[in-house]
C-alpha positions as CSV (number, residue, x, y, z in Angstrom):
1,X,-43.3,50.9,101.1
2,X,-46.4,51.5,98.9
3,X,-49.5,49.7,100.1
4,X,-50.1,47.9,96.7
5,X,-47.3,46.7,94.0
6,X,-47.2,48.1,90.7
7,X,-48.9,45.9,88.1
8,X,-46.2,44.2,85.7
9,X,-46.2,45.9,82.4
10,X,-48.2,43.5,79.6
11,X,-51.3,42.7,81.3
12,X,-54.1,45.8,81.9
13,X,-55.2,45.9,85.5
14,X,-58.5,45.9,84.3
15,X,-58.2,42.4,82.8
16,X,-60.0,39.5,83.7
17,X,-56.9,37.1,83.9
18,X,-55.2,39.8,86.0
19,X,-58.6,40.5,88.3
20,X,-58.4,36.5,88.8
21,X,-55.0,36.0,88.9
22,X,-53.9,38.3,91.7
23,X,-57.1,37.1,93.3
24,X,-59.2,40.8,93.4
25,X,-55.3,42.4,93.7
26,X,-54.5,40.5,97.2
27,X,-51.4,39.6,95.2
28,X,-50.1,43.1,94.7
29,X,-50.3,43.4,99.1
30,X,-46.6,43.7,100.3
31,X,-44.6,41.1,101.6
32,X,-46.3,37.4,101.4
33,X,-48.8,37.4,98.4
34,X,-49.1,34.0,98.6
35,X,-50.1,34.4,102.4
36,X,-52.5,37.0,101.5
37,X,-54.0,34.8,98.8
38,X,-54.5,32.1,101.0
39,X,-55.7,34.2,104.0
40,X,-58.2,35.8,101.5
41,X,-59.5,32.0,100.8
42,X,-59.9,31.2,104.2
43,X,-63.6,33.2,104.7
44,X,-64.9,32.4,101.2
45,X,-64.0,28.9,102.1
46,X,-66.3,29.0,105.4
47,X,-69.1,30.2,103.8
48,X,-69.3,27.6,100.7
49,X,-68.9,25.2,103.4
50,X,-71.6,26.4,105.4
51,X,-73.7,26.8,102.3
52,X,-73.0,23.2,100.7
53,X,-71.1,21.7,102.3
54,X,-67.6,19.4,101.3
55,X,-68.9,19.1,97.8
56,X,-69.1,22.8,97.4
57,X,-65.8,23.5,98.5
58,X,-64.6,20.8,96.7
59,X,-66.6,21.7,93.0
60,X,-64.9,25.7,93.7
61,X,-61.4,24.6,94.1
62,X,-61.8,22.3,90.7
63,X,-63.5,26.0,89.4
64,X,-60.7,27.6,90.6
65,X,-58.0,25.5,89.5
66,X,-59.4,25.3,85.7
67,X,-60.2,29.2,86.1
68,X,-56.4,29.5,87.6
69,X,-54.9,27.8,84.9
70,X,-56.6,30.2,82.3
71,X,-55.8,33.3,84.2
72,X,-52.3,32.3,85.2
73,X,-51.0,31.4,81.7
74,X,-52.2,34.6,80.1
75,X,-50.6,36.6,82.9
76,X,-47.3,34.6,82.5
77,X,-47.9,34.8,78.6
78,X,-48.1,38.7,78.6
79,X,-45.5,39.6,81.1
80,X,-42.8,37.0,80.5
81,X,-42.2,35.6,84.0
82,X,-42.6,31.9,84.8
83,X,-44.6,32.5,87.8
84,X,-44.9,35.6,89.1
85,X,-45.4,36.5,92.8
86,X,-48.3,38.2,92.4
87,X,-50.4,35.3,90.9
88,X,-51.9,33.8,94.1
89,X,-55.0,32.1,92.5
90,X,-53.2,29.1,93.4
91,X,-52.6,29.3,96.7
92,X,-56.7,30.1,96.7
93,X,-57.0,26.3,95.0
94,X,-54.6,25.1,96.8
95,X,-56.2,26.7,100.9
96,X,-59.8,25.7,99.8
97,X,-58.3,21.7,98.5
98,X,-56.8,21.0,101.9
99,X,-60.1,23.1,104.0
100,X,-62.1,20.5,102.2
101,X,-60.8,17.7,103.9
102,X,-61.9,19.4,107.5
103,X,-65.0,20.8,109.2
104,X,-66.1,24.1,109.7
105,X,-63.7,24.7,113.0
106,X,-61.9,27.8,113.7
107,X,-59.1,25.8,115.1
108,X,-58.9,23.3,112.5
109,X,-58.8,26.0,109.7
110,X,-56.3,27.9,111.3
111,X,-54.0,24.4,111.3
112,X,-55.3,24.4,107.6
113,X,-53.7,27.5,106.9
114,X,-50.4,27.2,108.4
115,X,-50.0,23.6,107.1
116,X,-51.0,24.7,103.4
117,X,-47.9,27.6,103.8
118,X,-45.5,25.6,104.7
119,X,-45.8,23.0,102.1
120,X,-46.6,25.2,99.4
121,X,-43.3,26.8,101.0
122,X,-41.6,23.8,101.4
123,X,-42.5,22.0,98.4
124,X,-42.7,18.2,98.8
125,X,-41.9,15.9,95.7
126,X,-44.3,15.5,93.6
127,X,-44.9,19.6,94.1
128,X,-40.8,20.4,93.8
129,X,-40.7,18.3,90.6
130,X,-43.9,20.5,89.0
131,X,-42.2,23.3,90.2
132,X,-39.0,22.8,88.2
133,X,-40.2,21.3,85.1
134,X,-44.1,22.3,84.4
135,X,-44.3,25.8,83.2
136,X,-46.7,28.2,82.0
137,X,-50.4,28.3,83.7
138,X,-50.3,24.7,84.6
139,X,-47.0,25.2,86.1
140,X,-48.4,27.9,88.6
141,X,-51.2,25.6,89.7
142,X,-49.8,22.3,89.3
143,X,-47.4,22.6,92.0
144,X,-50.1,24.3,94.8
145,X,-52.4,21.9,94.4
146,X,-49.8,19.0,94.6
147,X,-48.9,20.3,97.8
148,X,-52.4,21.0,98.5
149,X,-53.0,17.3,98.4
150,X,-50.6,16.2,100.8
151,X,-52.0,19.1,103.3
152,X,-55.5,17.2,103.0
153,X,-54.5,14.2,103.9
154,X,-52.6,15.3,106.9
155,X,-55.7,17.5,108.0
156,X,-57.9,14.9,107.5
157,X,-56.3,12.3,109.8
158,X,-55.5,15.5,112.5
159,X,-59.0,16.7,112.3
160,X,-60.1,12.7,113.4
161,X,-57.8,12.7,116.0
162,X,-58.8,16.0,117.2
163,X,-62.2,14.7,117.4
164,X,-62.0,11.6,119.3
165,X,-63.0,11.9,122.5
């Protein structure tokens, strides 16, 4: 198995909507993208916490999702798939939207990641309904950050039981 997957014909490697899209080309890694999009998230995440806080992380994933939406419906525009595998700058939205809602904890992101995968997996209504019936750009992010939303809120109320005493 080759270490990267072939670019889709339609878009030039090269191009800024496929640099952002693939998220620096973690979405051409084998098996997973959207994994390795939202495992590539995860450290960028710490340090614009660590730098400024909730509001940081908060301000980059709205960035990211307007950025996302751009980058996602040229690449879907040029190579004529709904929403391509390779496009994982929504699970990067999507990780940094629910890592908002938590502390800088090792622990806590690690929950953060695994609970962002398995609904972006899974796919609770609203984020099914997107899925199915929004296309284009907005279709690759809507759903992600739908999911994304539901992720917060169940981090947030585990990461204040986790610190009660």
């Amino acid at each position: 198995m080759p270490l990267l997957a072939s670019p889709r014909p339609g878009l030039s490697p090269l191009h800024p909507a496929f640099v952002l899209s693939t998220w620096f080309g973690c979405g051409l890694l084998p098996r997973a993208p959207g994994t390795w999009g939202s495992l590539a998230a995860l450290p960028l995440a710490w340090m614009l916490m660590q730098w400024g806080g909730t509001v940081a992380l908060l301000a980059a994933a709205g960035l990211c999702a307007v950025v996302g939406w751009w980058a996602s419906a040229v690449y879907v525009r040029r190579t004529g798939i709904d929403d391509p595998k390779e496009v994982v700058i929504d699970e990067v939205a999507g990780q940094w939207l629910v890592l908002a809602a938590i502390p800088t904890d090792p622990v806590l992101y690690a929950i953060g990641f695994g609970l962002f995968r398995l609904l972006d997996i899974w796919k609770p209504w609203p984020a099914s309904l997107a899925d199915r019936s929004v296309g284009g750009g907005l279709g690759v992010m809507l759903d992600d950050l739908l999911a994304a939303l539901y992720g917060a809120a169940a981090l947030s109320l585990f990461s204040l039981w986790w610190s009660l005493p």
